[in-house]
C-alpha positions as CSV (number, residue, x, y, z in Angstrom):
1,X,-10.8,28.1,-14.6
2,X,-11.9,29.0,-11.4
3,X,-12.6,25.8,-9.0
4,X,-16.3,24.4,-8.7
5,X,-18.1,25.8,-5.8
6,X,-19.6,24.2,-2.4
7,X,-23.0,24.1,-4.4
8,X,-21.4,21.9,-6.9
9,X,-18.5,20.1,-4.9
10,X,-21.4,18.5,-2.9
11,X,-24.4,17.9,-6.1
12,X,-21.0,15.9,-7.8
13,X,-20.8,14.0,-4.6
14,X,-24.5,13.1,-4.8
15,X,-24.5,12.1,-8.4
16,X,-21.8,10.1,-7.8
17,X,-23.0,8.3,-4.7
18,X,-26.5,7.6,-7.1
19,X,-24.3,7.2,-10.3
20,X,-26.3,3.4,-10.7
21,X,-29.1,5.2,-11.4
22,X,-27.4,7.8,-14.1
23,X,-26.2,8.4,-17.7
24,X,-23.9,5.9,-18.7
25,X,-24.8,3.4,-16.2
26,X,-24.6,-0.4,-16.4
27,X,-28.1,-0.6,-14.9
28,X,-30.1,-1.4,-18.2
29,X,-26.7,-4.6,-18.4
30,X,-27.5,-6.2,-15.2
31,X,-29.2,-9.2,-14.6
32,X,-32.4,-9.1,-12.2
33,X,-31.3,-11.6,-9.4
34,X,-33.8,-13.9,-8.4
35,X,-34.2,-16.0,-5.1
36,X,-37.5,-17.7,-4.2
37,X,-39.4,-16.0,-7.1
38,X,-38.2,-12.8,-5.7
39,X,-35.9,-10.2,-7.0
40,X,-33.2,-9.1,-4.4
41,X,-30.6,-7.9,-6.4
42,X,-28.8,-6.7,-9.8
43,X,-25.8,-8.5,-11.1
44,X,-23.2,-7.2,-13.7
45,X,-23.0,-9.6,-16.7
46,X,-19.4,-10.4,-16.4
47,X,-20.3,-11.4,-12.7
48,X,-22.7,-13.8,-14.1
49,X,-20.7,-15.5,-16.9
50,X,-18.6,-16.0,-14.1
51,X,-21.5,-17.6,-11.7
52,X,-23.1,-19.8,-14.8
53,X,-20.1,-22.1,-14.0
54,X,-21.6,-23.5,-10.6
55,X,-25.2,-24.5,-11.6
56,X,-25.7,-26.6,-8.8
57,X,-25.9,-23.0,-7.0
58,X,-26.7,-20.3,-9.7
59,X,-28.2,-20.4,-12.9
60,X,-29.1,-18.0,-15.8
61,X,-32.2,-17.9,-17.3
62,X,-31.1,-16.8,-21.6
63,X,-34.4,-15.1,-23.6
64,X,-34.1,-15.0,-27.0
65,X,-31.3,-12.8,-28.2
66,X,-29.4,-12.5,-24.4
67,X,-29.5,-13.9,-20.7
68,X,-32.5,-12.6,-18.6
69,X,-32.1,-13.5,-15.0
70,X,-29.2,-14.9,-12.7
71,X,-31.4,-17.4,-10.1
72,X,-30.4,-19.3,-6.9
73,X,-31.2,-23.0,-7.7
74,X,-35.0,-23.7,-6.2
75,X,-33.8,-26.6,-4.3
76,X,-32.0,-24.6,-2.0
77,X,-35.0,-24.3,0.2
78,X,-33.7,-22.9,3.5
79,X,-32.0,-20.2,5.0
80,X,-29.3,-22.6,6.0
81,X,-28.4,-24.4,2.6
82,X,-28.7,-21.3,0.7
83,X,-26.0,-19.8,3.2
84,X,-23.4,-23.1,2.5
85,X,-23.9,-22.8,-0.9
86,X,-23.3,-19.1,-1.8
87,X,-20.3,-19.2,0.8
88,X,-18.9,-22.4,-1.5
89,X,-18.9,-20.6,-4.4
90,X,-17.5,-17.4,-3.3
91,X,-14.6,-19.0,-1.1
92,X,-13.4,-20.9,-3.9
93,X,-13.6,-17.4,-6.3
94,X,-12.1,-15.7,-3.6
95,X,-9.3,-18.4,-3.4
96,X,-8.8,-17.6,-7.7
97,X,-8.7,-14.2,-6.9
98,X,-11.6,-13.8,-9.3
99,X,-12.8,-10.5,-8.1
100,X,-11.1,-7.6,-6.5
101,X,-13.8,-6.8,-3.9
102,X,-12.7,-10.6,-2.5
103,X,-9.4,-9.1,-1.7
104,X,-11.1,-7.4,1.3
105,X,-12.9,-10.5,2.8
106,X,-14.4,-10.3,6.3
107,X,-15.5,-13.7,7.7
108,X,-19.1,-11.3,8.0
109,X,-22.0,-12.1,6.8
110,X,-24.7,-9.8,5.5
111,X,-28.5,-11.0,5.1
112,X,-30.1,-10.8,1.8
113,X,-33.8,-10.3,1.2
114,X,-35.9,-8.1,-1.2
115,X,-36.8,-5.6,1.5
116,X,-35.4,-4.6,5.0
117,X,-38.7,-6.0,6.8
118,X,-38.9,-9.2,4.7
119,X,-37.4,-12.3,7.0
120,X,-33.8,-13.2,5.3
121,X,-33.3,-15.6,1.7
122,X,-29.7,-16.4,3.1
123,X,-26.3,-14.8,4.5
124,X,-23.3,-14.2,2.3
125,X,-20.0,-12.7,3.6
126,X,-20.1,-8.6,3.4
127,X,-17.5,-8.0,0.6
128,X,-19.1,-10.0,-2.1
129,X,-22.3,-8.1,-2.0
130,X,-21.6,-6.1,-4.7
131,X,-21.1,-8.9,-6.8
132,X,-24.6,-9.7,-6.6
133,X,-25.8,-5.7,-6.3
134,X,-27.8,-6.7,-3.1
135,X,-29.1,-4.3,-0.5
136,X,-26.7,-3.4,2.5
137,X,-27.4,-1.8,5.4
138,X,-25.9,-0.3,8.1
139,X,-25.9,2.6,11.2
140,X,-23.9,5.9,11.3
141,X,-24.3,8.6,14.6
142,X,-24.1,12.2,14.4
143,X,-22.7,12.7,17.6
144,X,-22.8,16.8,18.5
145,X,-22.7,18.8,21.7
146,X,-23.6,22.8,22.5
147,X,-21.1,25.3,23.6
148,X,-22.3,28.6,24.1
149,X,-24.7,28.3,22.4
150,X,-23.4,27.0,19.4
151,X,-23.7,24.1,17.7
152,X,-20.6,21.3,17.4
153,X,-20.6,18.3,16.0
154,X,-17.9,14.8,16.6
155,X,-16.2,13.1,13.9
156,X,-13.8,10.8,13.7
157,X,-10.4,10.1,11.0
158,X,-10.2,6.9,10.1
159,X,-7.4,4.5,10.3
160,X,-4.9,4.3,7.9
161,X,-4.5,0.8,7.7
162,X,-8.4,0.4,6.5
163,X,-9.2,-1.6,3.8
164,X,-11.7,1.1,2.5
165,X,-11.5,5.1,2.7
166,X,-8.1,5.2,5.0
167,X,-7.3,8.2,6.6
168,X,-10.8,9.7,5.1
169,X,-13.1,11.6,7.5
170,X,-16.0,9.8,9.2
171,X,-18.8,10.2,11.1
172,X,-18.6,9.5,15.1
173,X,-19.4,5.7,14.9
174,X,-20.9,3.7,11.9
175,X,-21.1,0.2,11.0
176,X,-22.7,-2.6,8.8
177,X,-25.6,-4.7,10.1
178,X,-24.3,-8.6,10.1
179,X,-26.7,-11.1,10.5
180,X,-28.1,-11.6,13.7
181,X,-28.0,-8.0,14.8
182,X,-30.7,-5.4,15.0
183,X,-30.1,-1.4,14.2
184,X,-30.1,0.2,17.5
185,X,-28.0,-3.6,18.8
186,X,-25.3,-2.8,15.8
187,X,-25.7,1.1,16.4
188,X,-24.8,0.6,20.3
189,X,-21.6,-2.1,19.6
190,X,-20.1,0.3,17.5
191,X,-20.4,2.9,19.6
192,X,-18.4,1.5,22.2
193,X,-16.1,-0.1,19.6
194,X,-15.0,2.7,17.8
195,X,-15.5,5.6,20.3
196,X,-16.1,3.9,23.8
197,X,-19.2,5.7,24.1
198,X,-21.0,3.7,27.3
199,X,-23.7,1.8,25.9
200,X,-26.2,3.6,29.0
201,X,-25.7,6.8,26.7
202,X,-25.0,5.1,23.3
203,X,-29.0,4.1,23.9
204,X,-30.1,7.5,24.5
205,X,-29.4,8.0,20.3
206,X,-32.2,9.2,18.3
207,X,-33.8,7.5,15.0
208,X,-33.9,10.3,12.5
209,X,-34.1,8.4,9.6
210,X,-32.5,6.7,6.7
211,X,-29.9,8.0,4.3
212,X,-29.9,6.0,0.9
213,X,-28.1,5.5,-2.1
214,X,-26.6,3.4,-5.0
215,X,-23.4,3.5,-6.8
216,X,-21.0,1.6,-9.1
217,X,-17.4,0.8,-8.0
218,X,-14.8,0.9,-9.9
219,X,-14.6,-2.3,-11.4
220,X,-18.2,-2.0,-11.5
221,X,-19.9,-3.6,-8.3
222,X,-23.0,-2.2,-7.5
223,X,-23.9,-0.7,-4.3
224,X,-27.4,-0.6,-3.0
225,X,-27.0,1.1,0.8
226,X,-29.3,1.7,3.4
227,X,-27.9,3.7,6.6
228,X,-29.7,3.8,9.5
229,X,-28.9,7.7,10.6
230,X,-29.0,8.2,14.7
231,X,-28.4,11.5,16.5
232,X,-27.0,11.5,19.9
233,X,-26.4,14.8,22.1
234,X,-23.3,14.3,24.1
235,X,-22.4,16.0,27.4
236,X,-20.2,19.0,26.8
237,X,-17.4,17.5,28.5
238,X,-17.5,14.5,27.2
239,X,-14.8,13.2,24.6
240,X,-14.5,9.7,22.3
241,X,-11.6,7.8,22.8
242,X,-10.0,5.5,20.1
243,X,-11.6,1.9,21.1
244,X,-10.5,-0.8,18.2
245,X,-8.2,1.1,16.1
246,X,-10.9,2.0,13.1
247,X,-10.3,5.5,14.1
248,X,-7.5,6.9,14.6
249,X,-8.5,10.2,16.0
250,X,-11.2,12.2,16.8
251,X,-12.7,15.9,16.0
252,X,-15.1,18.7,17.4
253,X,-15.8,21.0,14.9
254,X,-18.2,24.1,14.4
255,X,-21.2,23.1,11.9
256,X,-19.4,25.8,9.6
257,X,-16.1,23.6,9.1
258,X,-18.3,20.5,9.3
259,X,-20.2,22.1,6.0
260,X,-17.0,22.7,4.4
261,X,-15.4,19.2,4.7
262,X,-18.1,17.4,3.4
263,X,-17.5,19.3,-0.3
264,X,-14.2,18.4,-0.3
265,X,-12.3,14.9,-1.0
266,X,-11.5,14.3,2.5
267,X,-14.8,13.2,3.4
268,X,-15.6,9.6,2.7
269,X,-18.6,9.7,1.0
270,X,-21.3,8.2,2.4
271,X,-20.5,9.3,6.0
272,X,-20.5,13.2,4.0
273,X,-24.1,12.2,3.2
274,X,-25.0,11.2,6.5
275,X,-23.5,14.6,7.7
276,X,-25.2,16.8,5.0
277,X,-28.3,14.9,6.1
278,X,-27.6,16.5,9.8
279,X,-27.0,19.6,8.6
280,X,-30.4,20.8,6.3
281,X,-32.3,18.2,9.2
282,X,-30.7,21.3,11.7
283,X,-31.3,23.9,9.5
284,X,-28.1,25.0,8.8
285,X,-28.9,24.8,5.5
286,X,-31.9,26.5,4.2
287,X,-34.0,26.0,1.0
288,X,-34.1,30.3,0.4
289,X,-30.1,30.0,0.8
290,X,-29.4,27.2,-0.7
291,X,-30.5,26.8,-4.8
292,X,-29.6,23.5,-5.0
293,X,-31.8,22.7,-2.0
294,X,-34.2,19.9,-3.3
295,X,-31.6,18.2,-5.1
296,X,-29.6,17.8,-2.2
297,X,-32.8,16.2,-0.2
298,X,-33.6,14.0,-3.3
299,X,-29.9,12.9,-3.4
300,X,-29.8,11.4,0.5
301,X,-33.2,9.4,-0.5
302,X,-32.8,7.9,-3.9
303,X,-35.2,4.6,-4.1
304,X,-33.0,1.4,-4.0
Protein backbone atom coordinates (compact mmCIF):
# COMPACT_ATOMS: atom_id res chain seq x y z
CA UNK A 1 0.00 0.00 0.00
CA UNK A 2 1.40 2.97 -1.21
CA UNK A 3 2.12 5.65 1.76
CA UNK A 4 -0.63 8.47 2.51
CA UNK A 5 0.11 11.67 0.71
CA UNK A 6 1.11 15.39 1.87
CA UNK A 7 -2.80 16.07 1.48
CA UNK A 8 -3.46 13.47 3.97
CA UNK A 9 -0.20 13.33 6.21
CA UNK A 10 -1.26 16.99 7.13
CA UNK A 11 -5.69 16.60 7.35
CA UNK A 12 -4.44 13.38 9.93
CA UNK A 13 -2.44 15.98 11.80
CA UNK A 14 -5.41 18.32 12.02
CA UNK A 15 -7.85 15.72 13.11
CA UNK A 16 -5.71 14.79 15.51
CA UNK A 17 -4.78 18.12 16.98
CA UNK A 18 -9.02 18.68 17.09
CA UNK A 19 -9.59 14.88 18.06
CA UNK A 20 -11.70 16.40 21.45
CA UNK A 21 -14.05 17.48 19.14
CA UNK A 22 -14.26 13.96 17.03
CA UNK A 23 -15.68 10.34 16.73
CA UNK A 24 -14.89 8.50 19.64
CA UNK A 25 -14.25 11.32 21.86
CA UNK A 26 -14.65 11.57 25.69
CA UNK A 27 -16.25 14.97 25.22
CA UNK A 28 -19.98 13.92 25.72
CA UNK A 29 -17.96 12.00 29.52
CA UNK A 30 -16.61 15.14 30.81
CA UNK A 31 -17.86 17.17 33.44
CA UNK A 32 -18.63 21.03 32.67
CA UNK A 33 -16.24 22.75 35.26
CA UNK A 34 -17.67 25.37 37.05
CA UNK A 35 -16.00 28.42 38.91
CA UNK A 36 -18.12 31.49 39.93
CA UNK A 37 -21.23 30.28 38.12
CA UNK A 38 -19.06 30.17 35.12
CA UNK A 39 -17.90 27.28 33.02
CA UNK A 40 -14.06 27.33 32.33
CA UNK A 41 -13.32 23.99 31.68
CA UNK A 42 -14.10 20.09 30.93
CA UNK A 43 -12.89 17.45 33.26
CA UNK A 44 -12.61 13.63 32.51
CA UNK A 45 -14.66 11.63 34.99
CA UNK A 46 -11.88 9.67 36.42
CA UNK A 47 -10.28 13.13 37.14
CA UNK A 48 -13.18 13.97 39.06
CA UNK A 49 -13.76 10.81 41.18
CA UNK A 50 -10.40 11.61 41.92
CA UNK A 51 -11.11 15.54 42.99
CA UNK A 52 -14.65 14.56 44.95
CA UNK A 53 -12.13 13.52 47.69
CA UNK A 54 -11.14 17.25 48.75
CA UNK A 55 -14.62 18.94 49.10
CA UNK A 56 -13.36 21.69 51.01
CA UNK A 57 -11.92 22.61 47.30
CA UNK A 58 -13.98 20.68 44.62
CA UNK A 59 -17.23 19.28 44.54
CA UNK A 60 -19.59 17.40 42.11
CA UNK A 61 -22.81 18.20 41.51
CA UNK A 62 -24.72 14.16 40.76
CA UNK A 63 -28.29 14.55 38.56
CA UNK A 64 -30.32 11.76 38.70
CA UNK A 65 -28.78 8.82 37.04
CA UNK A 66 -24.84 10.36 36.93
CA UNK A 67 -22.65 13.42 38.18
CA UNK A 68 -23.25 16.74 36.32
CA UNK A 69 -20.79 19.30 37.10
CA UNK A 70 -17.20 19.36 38.98
CA UNK A 71 -17.40 23.06 40.91
CA UNK A 72 -14.77 25.10 42.87
CA UNK A 73 -16.32 25.50 46.41
CA UNK A 74 -18.20 29.26 46.43
CA UNK A 75 -16.41 30.25 49.44
CA UNK A 76 -13.30 30.54 47.72
CA UNK A 77 -14.04 34.09 46.83
CA UNK A 78 -10.72 35.55 45.51
CA UNK A 79 -8.17 35.19 43.09
CA UNK A 80 -5.82 34.50 45.89
CA UNK A 81 -7.59 31.65 47.93
CA UNK A 82 -8.69 30.02 44.96
CA UNK A 83 -4.90 29.89 43.80
CA UNK A 84 -3.75 28.18 47.58
CA UNK A 85 -6.42 25.88 47.32
CA UNK A 86 -6.16 24.30 43.76
CA UNK A 87 -2.16 24.38 44.31
CA UNK A 88 -3.00 22.15 47.85
CA UNK A 89 -4.77 19.75 46.09
CA UNK A 90 -2.55 19.21 43.23
CA UNK A 91 0.76 19.20 45.25
CA UNK A 92 -0.33 16.59 47.39
CA UNK A 93 -1.71 14.42 43.96
CA UNK A 94 1.44 15.27 42.45
CA UNK A 95 3.30 13.94 45.62
CA UNK A 96 0.90 10.35 45.08
CA UNK A 97 1.88 10.37 41.72
CA UNK A 98 -1.82 10.40 40.86
CA UNK A 99 -1.52 11.59 37.37
CA UNK A 100 1.11 11.27 34.84
CA UNK A 101 0.90 14.92 33.47
CA UNK A 102 2.23 15.76 37.31
CA UNK A 103 5.42 14.02 36.45
CA UNK A 104 6.33 17.09 34.34
CA UNK A 105 5.62 19.83 37.07
CA UNK A 106 6.86 23.41 36.45
CA UNK A 107 6.57 25.66 39.59
CA UNK A 108 4.36 27.84 36.53
CA UNK A 109 1.33 28.93 36.89
CA UNK A 110 -1.34 29.38 34.13
CA UNK A 111 -4.57 31.70 34.67
CA UNK A 112 -7.82 30.26 34.34
CA UNK A 113 -10.99 32.10 33.15
CA UNK A 114 -13.83 31.34 30.75
CA UNK A 115 -12.44 33.61 28.03
CA UNK A 116 -9.03 35.21 27.18
CA UNK A 117 -10.38 38.85 27.87
CA UNK A 118 -12.37 37.88 31.11
CA UNK A 119 -10.03 39.02 34.32
CA UNK A 120 -8.56 35.56 35.93
CA UNK A 121 -10.84 32.92 38.50
CA UNK A 122 -7.34 31.75 39.89
CA UNK A 123 -3.74 30.39 38.87
CA UNK A 124 -2.88 26.76 38.86
CA UNK A 125 0.61 25.33 37.95
CA UNK A 126 0.92 24.69 33.84
CA UNK A 127 1.03 20.83 33.82
CA UNK A 128 -2.18 20.11 35.58
CA UNK A 129 -4.30 21.95 33.18
CA UNK A 130 -5.33 19.24 31.37
CA UNK A 131 -6.63 17.72 34.27
CA UNK A 132 -9.24 20.20 34.42
CA UNK A 133 -9.44 20.71 30.31
CA UNK A 134 -8.97 24.52 30.79
CA UNK A 135 -7.90 26.92 28.14
CA UNK A 136 -4.08 27.51 27.59
CA UNK A 137 -2.45 29.98 25.79
CA UNK A 138 0.59 30.73 24.52
CA UNK A 139 2.96 32.76 21.61
CA UNK A 140 4.85 31.00 18.65
CA UNK A 141 7.06 33.36 15.86
CA UNK A 142 7.47 32.61 12.32
CA UNK A 143 10.74 34.03 12.04
CA UNK A 144 11.72 34.18 7.87
CA UNK A 145 14.04 36.25 5.86
CA UNK A 146 14.34 36.86 1.75
CA UNK A 147 17.26 35.68 -0.27
CA UNK A 148 17.08 36.39 -3.75
CA UNK A 149 14.14 36.69 -3.82
CA UNK A 150 12.98 33.82 -2.22
CA UNK A 151 11.31 33.10 0.61
CA UNK A 152 13.08 31.35 3.87
CA UNK A 153 11.77 30.69 6.91
CA UNK A 154 13.82 29.83 10.86
CA UNK A 155 13.17 26.99 12.88
CA UNK A 156 14.49 25.59 15.52
CA UNK A 157 15.17 21.55 16.95
CA UNK A 158 14.33 21.15 20.19
CA UNK A 159 16.28 19.81 22.99
CA UNK A 160 16.55 16.44 23.71
CA UNK A 161 16.31 16.51 27.20
CA UNK A 162 12.65 18.21 26.93
CA UNK A 163 9.95 16.96 28.90
CA UNK A 164 7.57 17.26 25.87
CA UNK A 165 8.34 16.61 21.96
CA UNK A 166 12.37 16.17 22.36
CA UNK A 167 14.32 16.44 19.47
CA UNK A 168 10.96 17.41 17.47
CA UNK A 169 10.99 20.37 15.10
CA UNK A 170 9.77 23.82 16.27
CA UNK A 171 9.07 26.98 15.33
CA UNK A 172 11.74 29.96 15.96
CA UNK A 173 10.57 30.83 19.56
CA UNK A 174 7.27 29.88 21.31
CA UNK A 175 6.12 29.75 24.76
CA UNK A 176 3.23 29.56 27.32
CA UNK A 177 1.66 32.72 28.82
CA UNK A 178 2.22 32.42 32.92
CA UNK A 179 0.39 34.56 34.90
CA UNK A 180 1.35 38.00 35.10
CA UNK A 181 2.59 38.21 31.47
CA UNK A 182 1.01 39.76 28.43
CA UNK A 183 1.38 38.24 24.70
CA UNK A 184 3.72 40.49 22.97
CA UNK A 185 5.67 40.64 27.07
CA UNK A 186 5.80 36.50 26.80
CA UNK A 187 6.39 36.71 22.94
CA UNK A 188 9.57 39.13 23.40
CA UNK A 189 11.19 36.90 26.64
CA UNK A 190 11.21 34.00 24.71
CA UNK A 191 12.65 35.42 22.02
CA UNK A 192 15.65 36.26 23.64
CA UNK A 193 15.53 33.06 25.73
CA UNK A 194 15.45 30.63 23.23
CA UNK A 195 17.02 32.35 20.16
CA UNK A 196 18.71 35.66 21.58
CA UNK A 197 16.81 37.65 19.32
CA UNK A 198 17.29 41.48 20.87
CA UNK A 199 14.23 42.41 22.32
CA UNK A 200 14.61 46.09 19.94
CA UNK A 201 13.83 43.56 16.95
CA UNK A 202 11.88 40.83 18.86
CA UNK A 203 9.26 44.05 19.13
CA UNK A 204 9.17 44.71 15.58
CA UNK A 205 6.97 41.00 15.35
CA UNK A 206 3.72 41.17 13.73
CA UNK A 207 0.21 39.97 15.27
CA UNK A 208 -1.23 37.74 12.53
CA UNK A 209 -3.50 35.99 14.51
CA UNK A 210 -4.41 33.03 16.50
CA UNK A 211 -4.00 29.35 15.81
CA UNK A 212 -6.39 27.06 17.85
CA UNK A 213 -7.11 23.69 18.75
CA UNK A 214 -8.19 20.91 21.20
CA UNK A 215 -6.99 17.47 21.67
CA UNK A 216 -6.95 14.41 24.08
CA UNK A 217 -3.57 13.03 25.44
CA UNK A 218 -2.94 9.97 25.89
CA UNK A 219 -4.16 9.16 29.13
CA UNK A 220 -6.82 11.28 28.21
CA UNK A 221 -6.11 15.06 29.37
CA UNK A 222 -7.78 17.43 27.45
CA UNK A 223 -6.14 20.26 25.71
CA UNK A 224 -7.88 23.45 24.91
CA UNK A 225 -4.86 25.77 23.21
CA UNK A 226 -4.81 29.15 22.10
CA UNK A 227 -1.42 30.38 20.30
CA UNK A 228 -0.90 33.71 19.73
CA UNK A 229 0.86 33.46 16.07
CA UNK A 230 3.64 36.51 15.39
CA UNK A 231 5.59 37.04 12.23
CA UNK A 232 8.87 38.68 12.30
CA UNK A 233 11.18 39.47 9.17
CA UNK A 234 14.73 39.04 10.15
CA UNK A 235 17.71 40.70 8.44
CA UNK A 236 19.27 38.41 5.90
CA UNK A 237 22.39 38.10 7.83
CA UNK A 238 21.06 37.58 10.82
CA UNK A 239 21.24 34.15 12.67
CA UNK A 240 19.53 32.68 16.20
CA UNK A 241 21.84 31.45 18.61
CA UNK A 242 20.97 28.74 21.19
CA UNK A 243 20.07 31.02 24.51
CA UNK A 244 18.60 28.49 27.40
CA UNK A 245 19.14 25.13 25.98
CA UNK A 246 15.29 24.46 24.76
CA UNK A 247 16.75 24.42 21.40
CA UNK A 248 19.32 22.79 20.49
CA UNK A 249 19.92 23.95 16.97
CA UNK A 250 18.62 26.03 14.54
CA UNK A 251 17.43 25.84 10.68
CA UNK A 252 16.89 28.10 7.48
CA UNK A 253 14.90 26.36 5.13
CA UNK A 254 13.14 27.12 1.71
CA UNK A 255 9.23 27.34 2.16
CA UNK A 256 9.30 24.02 -0.04
CA UNK A 257 11.18 21.88 2.70
CA UNK A 258 9.33 23.84 5.36
CA UNK A 259 5.97 22.35 3.58
CA UNK A 260 7.30 19.01 3.62
CA UNK A 261 8.33 18.65 7.34
CA UNK A 262 5.26 19.69 8.61
CA UNK A 263 3.52 16.29 7.04
CA UNK A 264 5.77 14.30 8.49
CA UNK A 265 6.36 13.07 12.26
CA UNK A 266 9.21 15.25 12.87
CA UNK A 267 7.21 18.18 13.37
CA UNK A 268 5.80 18.72 16.75
CA UNK A 269 2.43 19.34 16.25
CA UNK A 270 1.18 22.32 17.17
CA UNK A 271 4.28 24.40 16.05
CA UNK A 272 3.43 22.31 12.33
CA UNK A 273 0.11 24.15 12.74
CA UNK A 274 1.52 27.37 13.40
CA UNK A 275 3.77 26.82 10.29
CA UNK A 276 0.99 25.61 7.94
CA UNK A 277 -0.76 28.70 9.17
CA UNK A 278 2.33 30.80 7.67
CA UNK A 279 2.31 29.04 4.75
CA UNK A 280 -1.56 29.39 3.01
CA UNK A 281 -1.38 33.20 5.16
CA UNK A 282 1.78 33.54 2.27
CA UNK A 283 0.19 31.91 -0.29
CA UNK A 284 2.22 29.23 -0.76
CA UNK A 285 -0.54 27.29 -0.67
CA UNK A 286 -3.44 28.02 -2.82
CA UNK A 287 -7.18 27.02 -2.61
CA UNK A 288 -7.18 26.03 -6.78
CA UNK A 289 -3.97 23.70 -5.78
CA UNK A 290 -4.74 22.50 -2.89
CA UNK A 291 -8.26 20.24 -2.57
CA UNK A 292 -8.15 19.94 0.90
CA UNK A 293 -7.84 23.79 1.22
CA UNK A 294 -10.83 24.75 3.51
CA UNK A 295 -10.28 21.92 5.72
CA UNK A 296 -6.90 22.89 6.35
CA UNK A 297 -8.13 26.67 7.34
CA UNK A 298 -11.07 25.21 9.42
CA UNK A 299 -8.50 22.93 11.16
CA UNK A 300 -5.97 25.94 12.54
CA UNK A 301 -9.43 27.69 13.95
CA UNK A 302 -11.52 25.08 15.68
CA UNK A 303 -13.79 26.92 18.41
CA UNK A 304 -12.48 26.07 21.96
Amino acid sequence: MAAPGWSERVRELLRRMNSFHGAGSPKALCLPFLVAGQQVGHVPQPVAQRLRQYPAVFSVSQGDEAPTCLELNKHLASFEERTAAVQGVLKELREQKAFPCLKEWREELYNVMPYFCDLPLFGMERAATPLLGVKRYGTHLNGYTWRKGELFMWLGRRAQNKPTYPGLLDNLAAGGIASGLGVRETLVKECQEEACIPASLAAQAKPVGTVTYTYVGAQGEIYPECQFVFDLELPEDFVPQVGDGEVQEFYLWPLDKVKEAIGSPDFKPNCAMVALDFLIRHGYIRPDEEPHYVEMVEGLHCTL
